[in-house]
DODOTOR-434499 format. One record per atom (N, C-alpha, C): residue number from 0; atom name; x, y, z. Coordinates in nm, 2 decimals, always signed. Example, Ala and Ser with C-alpha at 12.3 -4.5 7.8 and 13.67 -1.06 7.14 Angstrom:
# residues 2
- num,atomo,c1,c2,c3
- 0,N,+1.32,-0.57,+0.78
- 0,CA,+1.23,-0.45,+0.78
- 0,C,+1.32,-0.33,+0.78
- 1,N,+1.28,-0.22,+0.71
- 1,CA,+1.37,-0.11,+0.71
- 1,C,+1.29,+0.00,+0.79
//
This chain:
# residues 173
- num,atomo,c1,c2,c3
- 0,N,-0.79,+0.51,+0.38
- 0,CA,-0.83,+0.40,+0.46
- 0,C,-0.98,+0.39,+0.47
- 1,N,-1.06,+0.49,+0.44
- 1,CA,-1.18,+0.47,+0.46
- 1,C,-1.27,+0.55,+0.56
- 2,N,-1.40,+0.52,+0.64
- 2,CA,-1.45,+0.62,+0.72
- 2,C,-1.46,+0.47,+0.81
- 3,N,-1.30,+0.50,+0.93
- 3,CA,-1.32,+0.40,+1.02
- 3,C,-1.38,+0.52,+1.17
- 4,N,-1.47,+0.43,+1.25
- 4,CA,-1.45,+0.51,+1.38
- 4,C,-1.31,+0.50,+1.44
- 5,N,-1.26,+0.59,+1.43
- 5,CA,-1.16,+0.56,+1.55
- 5,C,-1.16,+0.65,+1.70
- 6,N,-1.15,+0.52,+1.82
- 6,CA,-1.16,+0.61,+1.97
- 6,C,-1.09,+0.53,+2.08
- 7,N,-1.10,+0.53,+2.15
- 7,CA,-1.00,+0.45,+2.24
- 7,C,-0.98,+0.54,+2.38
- 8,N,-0.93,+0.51,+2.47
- 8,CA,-0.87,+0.52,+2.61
- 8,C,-0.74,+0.49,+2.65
- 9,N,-0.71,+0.46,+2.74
- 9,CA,-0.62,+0.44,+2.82
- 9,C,-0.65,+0.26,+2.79
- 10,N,-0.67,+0.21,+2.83
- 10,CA,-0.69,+0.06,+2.79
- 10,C,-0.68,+0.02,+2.64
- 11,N,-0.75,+0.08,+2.56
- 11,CA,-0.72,+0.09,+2.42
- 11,C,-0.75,+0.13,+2.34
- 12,N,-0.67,+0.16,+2.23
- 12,CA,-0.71,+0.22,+2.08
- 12,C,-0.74,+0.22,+1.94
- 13,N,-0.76,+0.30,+1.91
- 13,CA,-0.74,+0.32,+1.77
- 13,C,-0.66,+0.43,+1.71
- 14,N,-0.57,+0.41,+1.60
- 14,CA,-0.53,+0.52,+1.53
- 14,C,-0.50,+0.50,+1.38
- 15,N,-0.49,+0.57,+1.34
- 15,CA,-0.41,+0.65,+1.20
- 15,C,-0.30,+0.65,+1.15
- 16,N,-0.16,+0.58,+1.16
- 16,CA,-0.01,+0.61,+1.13
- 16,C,+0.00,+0.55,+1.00
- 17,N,+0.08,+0.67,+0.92
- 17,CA,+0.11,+0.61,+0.81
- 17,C,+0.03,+0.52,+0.70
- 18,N,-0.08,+0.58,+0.69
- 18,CA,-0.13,+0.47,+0.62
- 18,C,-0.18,+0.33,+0.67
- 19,N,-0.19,+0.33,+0.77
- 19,CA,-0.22,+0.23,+0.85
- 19,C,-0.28,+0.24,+0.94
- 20,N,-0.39,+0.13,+0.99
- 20,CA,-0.49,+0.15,+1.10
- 20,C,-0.43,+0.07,+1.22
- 21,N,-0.41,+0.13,+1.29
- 21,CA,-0.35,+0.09,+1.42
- 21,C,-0.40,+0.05,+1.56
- 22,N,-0.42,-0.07,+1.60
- 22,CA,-0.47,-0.11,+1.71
- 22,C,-0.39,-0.12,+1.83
- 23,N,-0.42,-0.03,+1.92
- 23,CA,-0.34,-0.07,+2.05
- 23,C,-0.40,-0.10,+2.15
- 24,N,-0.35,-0.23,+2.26
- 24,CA,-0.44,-0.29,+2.38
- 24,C,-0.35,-0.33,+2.49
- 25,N,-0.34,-0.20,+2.55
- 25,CA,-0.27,-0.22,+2.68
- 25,C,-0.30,-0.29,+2.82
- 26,N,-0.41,-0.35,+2.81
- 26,CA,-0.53,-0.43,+2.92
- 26,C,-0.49,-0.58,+2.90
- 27,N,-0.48,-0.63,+2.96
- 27,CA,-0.51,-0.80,+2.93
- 27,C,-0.63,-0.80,+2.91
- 28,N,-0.72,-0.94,+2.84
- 28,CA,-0.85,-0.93,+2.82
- 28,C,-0.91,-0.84,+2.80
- 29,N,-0.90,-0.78,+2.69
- 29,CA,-0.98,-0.69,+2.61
- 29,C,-0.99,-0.69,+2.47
- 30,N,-1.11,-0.66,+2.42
- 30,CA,-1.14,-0.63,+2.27
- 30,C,-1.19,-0.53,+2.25
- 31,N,-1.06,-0.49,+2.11
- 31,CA,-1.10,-0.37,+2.08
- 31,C,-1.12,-0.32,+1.93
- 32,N,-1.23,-0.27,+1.85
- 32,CA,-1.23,-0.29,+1.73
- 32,C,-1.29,-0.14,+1.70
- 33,N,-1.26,-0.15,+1.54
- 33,CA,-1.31,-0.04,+1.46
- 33,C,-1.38,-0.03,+1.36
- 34,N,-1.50,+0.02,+1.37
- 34,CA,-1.58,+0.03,+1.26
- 34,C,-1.57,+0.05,+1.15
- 35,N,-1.58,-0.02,+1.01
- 35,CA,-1.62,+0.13,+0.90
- 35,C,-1.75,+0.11,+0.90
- 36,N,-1.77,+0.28,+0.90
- 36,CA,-1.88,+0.35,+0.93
- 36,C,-1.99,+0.28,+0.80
- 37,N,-1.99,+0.34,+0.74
- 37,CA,-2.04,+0.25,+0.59
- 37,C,-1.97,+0.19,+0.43
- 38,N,-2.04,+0.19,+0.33
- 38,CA,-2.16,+0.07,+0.42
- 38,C,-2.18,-0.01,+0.42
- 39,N,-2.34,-0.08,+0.47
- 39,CA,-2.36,-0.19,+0.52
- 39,C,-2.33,-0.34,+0.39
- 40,N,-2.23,-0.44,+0.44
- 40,CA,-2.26,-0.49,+0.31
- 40,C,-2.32,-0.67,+0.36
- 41,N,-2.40,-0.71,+0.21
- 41,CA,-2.42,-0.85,+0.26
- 41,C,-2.36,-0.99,+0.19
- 42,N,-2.35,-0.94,+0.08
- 42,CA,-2.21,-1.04,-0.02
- 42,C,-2.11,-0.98,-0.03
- 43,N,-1.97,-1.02,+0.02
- 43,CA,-1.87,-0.92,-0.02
- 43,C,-1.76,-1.00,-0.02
- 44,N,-1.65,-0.98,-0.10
- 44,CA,-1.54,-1.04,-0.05
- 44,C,-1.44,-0.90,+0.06
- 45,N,-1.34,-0.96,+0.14
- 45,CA,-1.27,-0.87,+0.23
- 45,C,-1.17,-0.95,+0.22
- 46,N,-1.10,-0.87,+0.20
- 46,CA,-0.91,-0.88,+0.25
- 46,C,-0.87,-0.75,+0.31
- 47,N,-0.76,-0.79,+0.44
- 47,CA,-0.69,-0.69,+0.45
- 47,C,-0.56,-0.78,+0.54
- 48,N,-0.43,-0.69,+0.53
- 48,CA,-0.35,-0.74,+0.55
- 48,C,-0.27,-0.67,+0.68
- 49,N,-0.25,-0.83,+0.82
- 49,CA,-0.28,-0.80,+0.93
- 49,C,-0.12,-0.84,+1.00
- 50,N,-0.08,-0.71,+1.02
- 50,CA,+0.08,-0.74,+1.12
- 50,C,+0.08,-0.75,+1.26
- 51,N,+0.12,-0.84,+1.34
- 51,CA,+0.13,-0.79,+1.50
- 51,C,+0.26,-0.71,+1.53
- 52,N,+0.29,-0.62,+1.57
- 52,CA,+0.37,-0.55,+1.58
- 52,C,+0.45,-0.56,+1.70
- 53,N,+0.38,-0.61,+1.81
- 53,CA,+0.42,-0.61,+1.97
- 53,C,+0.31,-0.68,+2.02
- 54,N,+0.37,-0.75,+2.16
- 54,CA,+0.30,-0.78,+2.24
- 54,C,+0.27,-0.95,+2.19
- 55,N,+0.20,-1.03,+2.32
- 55,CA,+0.21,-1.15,+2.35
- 55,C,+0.11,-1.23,+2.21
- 56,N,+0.24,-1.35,+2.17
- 56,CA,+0.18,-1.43,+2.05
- 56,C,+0.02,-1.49,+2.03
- 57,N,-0.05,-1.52,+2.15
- 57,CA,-0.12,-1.56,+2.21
- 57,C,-0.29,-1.49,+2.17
- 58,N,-0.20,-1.34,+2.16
- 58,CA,-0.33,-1.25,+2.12
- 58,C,-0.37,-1.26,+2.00
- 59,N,-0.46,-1.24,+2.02
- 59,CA,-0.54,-1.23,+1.86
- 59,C,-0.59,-1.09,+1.76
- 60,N,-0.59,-1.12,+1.65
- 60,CA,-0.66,-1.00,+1.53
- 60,C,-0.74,-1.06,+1.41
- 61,N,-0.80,-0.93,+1.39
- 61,CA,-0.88,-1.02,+1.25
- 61,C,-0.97,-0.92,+1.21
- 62,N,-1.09,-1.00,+1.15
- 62,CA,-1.23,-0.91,+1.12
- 62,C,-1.34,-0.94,+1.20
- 63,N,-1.44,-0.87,+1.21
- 63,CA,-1.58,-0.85,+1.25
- 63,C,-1.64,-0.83,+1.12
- 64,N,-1.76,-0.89,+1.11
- 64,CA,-1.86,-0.89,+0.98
- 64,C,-1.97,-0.90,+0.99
- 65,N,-2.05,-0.84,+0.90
- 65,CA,-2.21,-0.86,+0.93
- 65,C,-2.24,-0.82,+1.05
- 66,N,-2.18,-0.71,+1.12
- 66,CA,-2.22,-0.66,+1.23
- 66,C,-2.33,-0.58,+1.23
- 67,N,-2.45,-0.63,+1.36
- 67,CA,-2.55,-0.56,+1.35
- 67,C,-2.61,-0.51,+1.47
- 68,N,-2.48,-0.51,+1.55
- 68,CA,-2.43,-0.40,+1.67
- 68,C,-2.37,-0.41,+1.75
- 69,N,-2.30,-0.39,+1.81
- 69,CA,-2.15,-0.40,+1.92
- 69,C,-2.19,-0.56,+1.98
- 70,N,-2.31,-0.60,+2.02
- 70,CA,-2.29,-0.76,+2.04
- 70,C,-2.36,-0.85,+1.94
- 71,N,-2.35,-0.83,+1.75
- 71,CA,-2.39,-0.95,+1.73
- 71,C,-2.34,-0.93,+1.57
- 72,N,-2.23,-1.03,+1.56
- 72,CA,-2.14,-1.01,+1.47
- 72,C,-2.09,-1.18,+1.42
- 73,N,-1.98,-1.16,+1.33
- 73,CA,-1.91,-1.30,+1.28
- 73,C,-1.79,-1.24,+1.30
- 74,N,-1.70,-1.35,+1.35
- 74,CA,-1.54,-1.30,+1.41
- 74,C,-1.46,-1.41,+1.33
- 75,N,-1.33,-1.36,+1.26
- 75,CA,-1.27,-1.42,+1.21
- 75,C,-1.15,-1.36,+1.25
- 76,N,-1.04,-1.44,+1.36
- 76,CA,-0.92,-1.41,+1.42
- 76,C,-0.85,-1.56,+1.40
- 77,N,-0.65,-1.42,+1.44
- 77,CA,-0.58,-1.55,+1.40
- 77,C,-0.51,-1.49,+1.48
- 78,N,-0.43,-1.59,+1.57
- 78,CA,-0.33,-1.52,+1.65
- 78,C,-0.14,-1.53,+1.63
- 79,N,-0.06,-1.47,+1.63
- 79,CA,+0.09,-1.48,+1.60
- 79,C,+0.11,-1.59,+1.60
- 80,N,+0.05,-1.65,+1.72
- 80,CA,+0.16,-1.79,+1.73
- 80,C,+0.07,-1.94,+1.62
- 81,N,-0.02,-1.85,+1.50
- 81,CA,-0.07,-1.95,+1.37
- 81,C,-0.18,-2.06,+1.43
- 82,N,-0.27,-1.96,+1.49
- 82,CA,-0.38,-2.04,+1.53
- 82,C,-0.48,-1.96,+1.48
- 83,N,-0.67,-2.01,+1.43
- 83,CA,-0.73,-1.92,+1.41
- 83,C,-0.87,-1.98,+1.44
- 84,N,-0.98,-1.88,+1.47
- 84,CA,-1.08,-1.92,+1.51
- 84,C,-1.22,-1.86,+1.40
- 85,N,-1.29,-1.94,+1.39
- 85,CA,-1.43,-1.87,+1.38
- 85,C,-1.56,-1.86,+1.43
- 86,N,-1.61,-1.74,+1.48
- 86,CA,-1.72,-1.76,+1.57
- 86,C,-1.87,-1.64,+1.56
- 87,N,-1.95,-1.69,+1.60
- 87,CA,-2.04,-1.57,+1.58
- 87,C,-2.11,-1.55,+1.77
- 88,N,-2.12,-1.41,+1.75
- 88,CA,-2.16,-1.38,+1.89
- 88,C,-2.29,-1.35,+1.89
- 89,N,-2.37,-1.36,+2.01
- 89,CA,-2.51,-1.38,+2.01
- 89,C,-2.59,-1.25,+2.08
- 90,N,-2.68,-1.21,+2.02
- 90,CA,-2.77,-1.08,+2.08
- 90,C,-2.74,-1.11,+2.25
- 91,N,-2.76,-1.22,+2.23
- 91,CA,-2.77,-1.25,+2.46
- 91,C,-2.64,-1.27,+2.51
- 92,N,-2.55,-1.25,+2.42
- 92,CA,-2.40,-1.22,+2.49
- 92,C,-2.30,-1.33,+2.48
- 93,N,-2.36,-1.44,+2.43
- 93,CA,-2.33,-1.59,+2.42
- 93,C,-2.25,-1.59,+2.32
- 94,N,-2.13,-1.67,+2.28
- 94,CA,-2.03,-1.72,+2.14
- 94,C,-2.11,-1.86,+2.12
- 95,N,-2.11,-1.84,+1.94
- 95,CA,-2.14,-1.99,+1.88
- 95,C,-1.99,-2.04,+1.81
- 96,N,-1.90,-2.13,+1.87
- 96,CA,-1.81,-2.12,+1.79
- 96,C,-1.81,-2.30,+1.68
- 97,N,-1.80,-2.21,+1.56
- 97,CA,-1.81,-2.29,+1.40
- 97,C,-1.70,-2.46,+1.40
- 98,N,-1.59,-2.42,+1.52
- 98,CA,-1.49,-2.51,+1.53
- 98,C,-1.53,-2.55,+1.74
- 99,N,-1.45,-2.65,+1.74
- 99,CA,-1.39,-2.69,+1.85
- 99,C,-1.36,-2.57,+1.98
- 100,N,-1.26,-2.53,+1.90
- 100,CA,-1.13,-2.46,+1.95
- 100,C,-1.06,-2.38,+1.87
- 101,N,-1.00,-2.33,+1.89
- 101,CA,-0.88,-2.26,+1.81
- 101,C,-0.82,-2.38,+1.75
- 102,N,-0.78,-2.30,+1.58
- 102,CA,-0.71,-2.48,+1.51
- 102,C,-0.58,-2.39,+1.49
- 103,N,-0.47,-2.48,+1.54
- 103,CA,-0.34,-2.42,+1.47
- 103,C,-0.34,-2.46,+1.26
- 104,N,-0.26,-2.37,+1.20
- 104,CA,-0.29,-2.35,+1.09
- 104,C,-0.11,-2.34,+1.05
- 105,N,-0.07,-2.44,+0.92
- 105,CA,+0.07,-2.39,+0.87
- 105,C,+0.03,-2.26,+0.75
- 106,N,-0.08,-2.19,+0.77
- 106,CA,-0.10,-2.10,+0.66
- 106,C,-0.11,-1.98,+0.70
- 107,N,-0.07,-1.94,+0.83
- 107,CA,-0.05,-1.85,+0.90
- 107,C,+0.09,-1.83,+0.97
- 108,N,+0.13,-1.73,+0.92
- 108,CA,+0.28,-1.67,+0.91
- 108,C,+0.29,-1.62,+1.08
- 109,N,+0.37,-1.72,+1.14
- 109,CA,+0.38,-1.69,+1.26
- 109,C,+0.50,-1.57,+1.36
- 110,N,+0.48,-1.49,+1.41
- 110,CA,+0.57,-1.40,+1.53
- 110,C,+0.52,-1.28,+1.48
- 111,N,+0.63,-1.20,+1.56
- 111,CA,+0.60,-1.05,+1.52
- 111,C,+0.65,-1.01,+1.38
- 112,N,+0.62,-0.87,+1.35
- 112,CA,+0.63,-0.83,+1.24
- 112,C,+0.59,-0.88,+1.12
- 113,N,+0.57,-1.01,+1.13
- 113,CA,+0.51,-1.08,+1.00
- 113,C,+0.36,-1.02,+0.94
- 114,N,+0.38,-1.04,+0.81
- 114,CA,+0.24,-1.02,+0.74
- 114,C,+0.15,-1.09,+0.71
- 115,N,+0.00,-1.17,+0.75
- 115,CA,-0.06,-1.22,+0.70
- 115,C,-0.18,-1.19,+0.63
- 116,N,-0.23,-1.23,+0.57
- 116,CA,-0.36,-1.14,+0.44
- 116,C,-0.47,-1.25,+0.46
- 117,N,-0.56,-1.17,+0.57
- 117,CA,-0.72,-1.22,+0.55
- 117,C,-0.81,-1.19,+0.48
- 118,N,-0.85,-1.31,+0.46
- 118,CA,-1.00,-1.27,+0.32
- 118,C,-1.10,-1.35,+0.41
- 119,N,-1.24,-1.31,+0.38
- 119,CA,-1.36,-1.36,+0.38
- 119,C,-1.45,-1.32,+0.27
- 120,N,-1.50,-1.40,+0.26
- 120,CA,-1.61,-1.42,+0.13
- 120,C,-1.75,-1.47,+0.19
- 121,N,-1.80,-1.38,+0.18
- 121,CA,-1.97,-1.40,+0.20
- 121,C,-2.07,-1.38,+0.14
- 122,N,-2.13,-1.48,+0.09
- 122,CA,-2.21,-1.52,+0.01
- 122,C,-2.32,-1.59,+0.06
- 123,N,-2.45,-1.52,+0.13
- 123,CA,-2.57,-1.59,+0.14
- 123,C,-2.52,-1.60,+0.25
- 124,N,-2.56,-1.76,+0.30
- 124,CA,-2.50,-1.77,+0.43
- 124,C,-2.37,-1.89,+0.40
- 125,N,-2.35,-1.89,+0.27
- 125,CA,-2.17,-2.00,+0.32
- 125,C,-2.05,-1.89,+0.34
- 126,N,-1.99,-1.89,+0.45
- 126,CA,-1.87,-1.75,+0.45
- 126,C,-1.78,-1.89,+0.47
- 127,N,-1.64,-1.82,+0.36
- 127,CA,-1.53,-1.89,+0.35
- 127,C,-1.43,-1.80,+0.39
- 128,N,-1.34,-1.87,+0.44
- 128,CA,-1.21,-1.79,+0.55
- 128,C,-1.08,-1.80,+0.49
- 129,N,-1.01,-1.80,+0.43
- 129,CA,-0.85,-1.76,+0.38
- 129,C,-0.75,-1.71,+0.45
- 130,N,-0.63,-1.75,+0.47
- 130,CA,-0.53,-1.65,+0.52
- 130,C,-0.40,-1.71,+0.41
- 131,N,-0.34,-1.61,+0.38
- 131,CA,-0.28,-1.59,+0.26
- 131,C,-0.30,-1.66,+0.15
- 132,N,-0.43,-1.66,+0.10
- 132,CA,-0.52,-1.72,+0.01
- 132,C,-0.53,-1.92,+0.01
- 133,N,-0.44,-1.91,+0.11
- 133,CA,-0.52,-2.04,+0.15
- 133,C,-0.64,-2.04,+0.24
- 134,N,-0.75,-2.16,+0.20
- 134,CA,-0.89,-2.16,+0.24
- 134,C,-0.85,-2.25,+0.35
- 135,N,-0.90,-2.19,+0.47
- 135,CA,-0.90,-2.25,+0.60
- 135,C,-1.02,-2.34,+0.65
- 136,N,-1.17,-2.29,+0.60
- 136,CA,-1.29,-2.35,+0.65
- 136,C,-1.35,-2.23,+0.58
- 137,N,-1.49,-2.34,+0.56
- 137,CA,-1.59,-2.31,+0.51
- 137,C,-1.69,-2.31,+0.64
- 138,N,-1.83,-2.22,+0.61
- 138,CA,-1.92,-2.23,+0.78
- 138,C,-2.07,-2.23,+0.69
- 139,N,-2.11,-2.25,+0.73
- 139,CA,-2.27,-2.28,+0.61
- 139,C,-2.37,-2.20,+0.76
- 140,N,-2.38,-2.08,+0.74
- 140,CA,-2.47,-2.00,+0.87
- 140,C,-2.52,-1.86,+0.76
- 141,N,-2.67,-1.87,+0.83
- 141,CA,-2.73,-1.76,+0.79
- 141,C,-2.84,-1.67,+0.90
- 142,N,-2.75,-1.70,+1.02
- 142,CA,-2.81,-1.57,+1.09
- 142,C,-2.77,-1.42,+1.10
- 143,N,-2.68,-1.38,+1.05
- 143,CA,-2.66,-1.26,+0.99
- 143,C,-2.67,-1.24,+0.84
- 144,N,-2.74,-1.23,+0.78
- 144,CA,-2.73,-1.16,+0.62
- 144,C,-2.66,-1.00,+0.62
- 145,N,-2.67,-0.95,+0.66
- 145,CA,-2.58,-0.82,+0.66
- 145,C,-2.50,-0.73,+0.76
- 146,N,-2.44,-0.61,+0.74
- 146,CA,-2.40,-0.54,+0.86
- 146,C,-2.27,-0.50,+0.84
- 147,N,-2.22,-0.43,+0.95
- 147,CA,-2.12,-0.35,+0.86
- 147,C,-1.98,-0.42,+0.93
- 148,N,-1.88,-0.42,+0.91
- 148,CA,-1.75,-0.45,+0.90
- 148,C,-1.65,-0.36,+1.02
- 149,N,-1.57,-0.42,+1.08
- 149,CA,-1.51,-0.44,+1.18
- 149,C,-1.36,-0.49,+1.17
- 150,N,-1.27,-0.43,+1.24
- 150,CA,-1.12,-0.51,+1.21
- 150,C,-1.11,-0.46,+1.37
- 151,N,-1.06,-0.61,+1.44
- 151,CA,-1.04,-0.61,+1.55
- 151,C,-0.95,-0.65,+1.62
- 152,N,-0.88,-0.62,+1.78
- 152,CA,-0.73,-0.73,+1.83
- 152,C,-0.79,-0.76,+1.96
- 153,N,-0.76,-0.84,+2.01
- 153,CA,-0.81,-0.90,+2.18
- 153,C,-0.68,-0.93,+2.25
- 154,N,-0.65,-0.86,+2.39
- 154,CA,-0.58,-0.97,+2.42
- 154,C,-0.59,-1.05,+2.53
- 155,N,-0.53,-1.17,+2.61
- 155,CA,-0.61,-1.27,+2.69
- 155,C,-0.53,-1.26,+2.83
- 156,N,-0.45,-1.31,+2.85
- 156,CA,-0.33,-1.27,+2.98
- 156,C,-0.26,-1.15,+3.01
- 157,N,-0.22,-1.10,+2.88
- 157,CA,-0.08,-1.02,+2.89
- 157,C,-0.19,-0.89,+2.81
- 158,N,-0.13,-0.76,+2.82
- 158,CA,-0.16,-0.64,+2.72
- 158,C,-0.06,-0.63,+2.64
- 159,N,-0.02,-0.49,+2.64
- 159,CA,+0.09,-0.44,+2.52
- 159,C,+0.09,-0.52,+2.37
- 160,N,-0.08,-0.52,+2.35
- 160,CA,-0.09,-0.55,+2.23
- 160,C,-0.10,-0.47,+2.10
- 161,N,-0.03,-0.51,+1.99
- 161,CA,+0.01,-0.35,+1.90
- 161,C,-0.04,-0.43,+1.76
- 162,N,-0.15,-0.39,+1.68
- 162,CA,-0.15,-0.46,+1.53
- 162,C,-0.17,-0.36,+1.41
- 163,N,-0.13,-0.38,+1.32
- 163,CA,-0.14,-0.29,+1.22
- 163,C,-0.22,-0.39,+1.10
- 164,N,-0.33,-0.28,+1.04
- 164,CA,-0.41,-0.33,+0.99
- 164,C,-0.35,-0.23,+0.82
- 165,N,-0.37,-0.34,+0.71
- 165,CA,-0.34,-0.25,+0.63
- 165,C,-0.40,-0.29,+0.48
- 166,N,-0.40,-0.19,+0.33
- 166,CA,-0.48,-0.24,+0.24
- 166,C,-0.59,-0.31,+0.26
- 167,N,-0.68,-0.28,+0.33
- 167,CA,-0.82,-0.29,+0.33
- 167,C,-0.97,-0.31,+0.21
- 168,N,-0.95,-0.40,+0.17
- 168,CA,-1.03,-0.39,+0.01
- 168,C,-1.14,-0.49,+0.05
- 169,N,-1.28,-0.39,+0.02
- 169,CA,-1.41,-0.50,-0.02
- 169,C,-1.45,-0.47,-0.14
- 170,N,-1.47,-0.62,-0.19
- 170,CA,-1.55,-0.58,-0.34
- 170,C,-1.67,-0.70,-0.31
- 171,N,-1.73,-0.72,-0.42
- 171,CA,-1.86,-0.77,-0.49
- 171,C,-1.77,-0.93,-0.51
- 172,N,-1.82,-1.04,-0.47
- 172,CA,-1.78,-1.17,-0.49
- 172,C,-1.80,-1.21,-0.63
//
């Protein structure tokens, strides 16, 4: 799987099963993510393929990229119930979000247990978003050129959020 941090609490975690990186979020409203440690990349493509296992459709999972420290990153989430967002968070704690809103998507495999496969492709500053190799939006931003990578789940009302993160692959675009 790689050199992820994994740590967590009682509110939530991270683990190891099977071959799989496992997020757990027992809190309503909370985000919780895992690092890989290195390294740092600035053109890359990413896929990895993302199950909800439990808990409310509502919640969200995804990536973190070009992170260049616990608050200043690019977030690419999709939630069970086939919605997805893109957004970048700001040194001063502020979201810039690329869309509206959350956009519902027919290219996102909706409920539990289902598998859907996120890619991002970053190149310079155009990052293009995919979920099961369909292209969802393109974002034309270059205030992060590098940093390191993140696979994260949030949840908003409800906890008992459970996602399995799995096949993890960056290469060279």
């Amino acid at each position: 799987m790689g050199d992820w941090l994994i740590e967590g609490d009682d509110a939530g975690r991270t683990a190891v099963l099977n071959d799989q990186l496992i997020i757990s979020i027992e809190e309503p409203n909370l985000l919780q993510y895992t690092t890989l440690n290195e390294p740092i990349f600035a053109d890359f493509v990413l896929e990895v393929e993302a199950t909800q296992l439990a808990g409310d459709l509502e919640s969200s999972f995804g990536v973190l990229f070009r992170m260049q420290s616990p608050g200043q990153f690019y977030r690419f989430d999709i939630t069970g119930s086939g919605m997805y967002v893109l957004e970048r968070h700001n040194v001063d704690g502020t979201w810039t979000r690329f869309l509206e809103d959350w956009v519902d998507s027919e290219a996102i495999k909706q409920g539990l247990t289902v598998t859907n496969r996120l890619t991002v492709v970053a190149q310079g500053p155009l990052l293009s978003f995919y979920v099961n190799d369909q292209l969802l939006q393109q974002v034309n931003d270059g205030s992060y050129a590098a940093g390191q990578i993140a696979l994260n789940a949030g949840t908003f009302g409800r906890g008992g959020l459970e996602v399995a993160f799995d096949n993890v692959v960056v290469r060279n675009p």
